[in-house]
N, C-alpha and C positions, 0 to 999 in steps of 0.2 A: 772607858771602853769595856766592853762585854770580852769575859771569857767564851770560847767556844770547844767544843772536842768533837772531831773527823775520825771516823772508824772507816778502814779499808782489811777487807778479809780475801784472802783469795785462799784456794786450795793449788800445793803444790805440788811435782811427782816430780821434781827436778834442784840443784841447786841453781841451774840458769835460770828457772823462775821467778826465785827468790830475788835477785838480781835486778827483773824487771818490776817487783813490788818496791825495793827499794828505789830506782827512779821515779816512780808516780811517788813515792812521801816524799822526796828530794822536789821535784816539779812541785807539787801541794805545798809545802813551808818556803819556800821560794824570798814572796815577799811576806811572809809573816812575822809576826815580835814577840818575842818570849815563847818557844816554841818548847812541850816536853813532847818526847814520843817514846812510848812503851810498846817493844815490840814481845805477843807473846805466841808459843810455837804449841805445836798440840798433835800429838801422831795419831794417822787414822789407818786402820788396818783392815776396813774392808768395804767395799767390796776390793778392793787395792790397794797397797801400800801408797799410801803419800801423806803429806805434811800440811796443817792447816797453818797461815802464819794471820795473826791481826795486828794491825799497827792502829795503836791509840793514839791521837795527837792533842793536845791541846795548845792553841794557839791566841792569840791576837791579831786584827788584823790590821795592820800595816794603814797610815793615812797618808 
């Protein structure tokens, strides 16, 4: 089986955001095997305050 890695990046101005990026990686590793995910956080201050989050995954896929 092939390793693969899934990058999903959103920009956030909320913690309910965050929330809705954690269900898409929840939904995404679903039926995956050997699943890691590094999630990393990054503050952006302008032109507005808010928060970049990236979720790294690397997975297998599931037969």
């Amino acid at each position: 089986m092939q390793v693969k890695t899934k990058i999903f990046t959103t920009l956030l101005a909320s913690y309910d955001d965050n929330i809705k990026l954690a269900d898409t990686v929840n939904d995404f590793i679903a039926d995956k095997d050997f699943v890691s995910i590094d999630f990393n956080m990054m503050s952006i201050s302008s032109p507005m305050d808010c928060i970049r989050y990236t979720a790294f995954i690397t997975y297998q896929e599931s037969r």
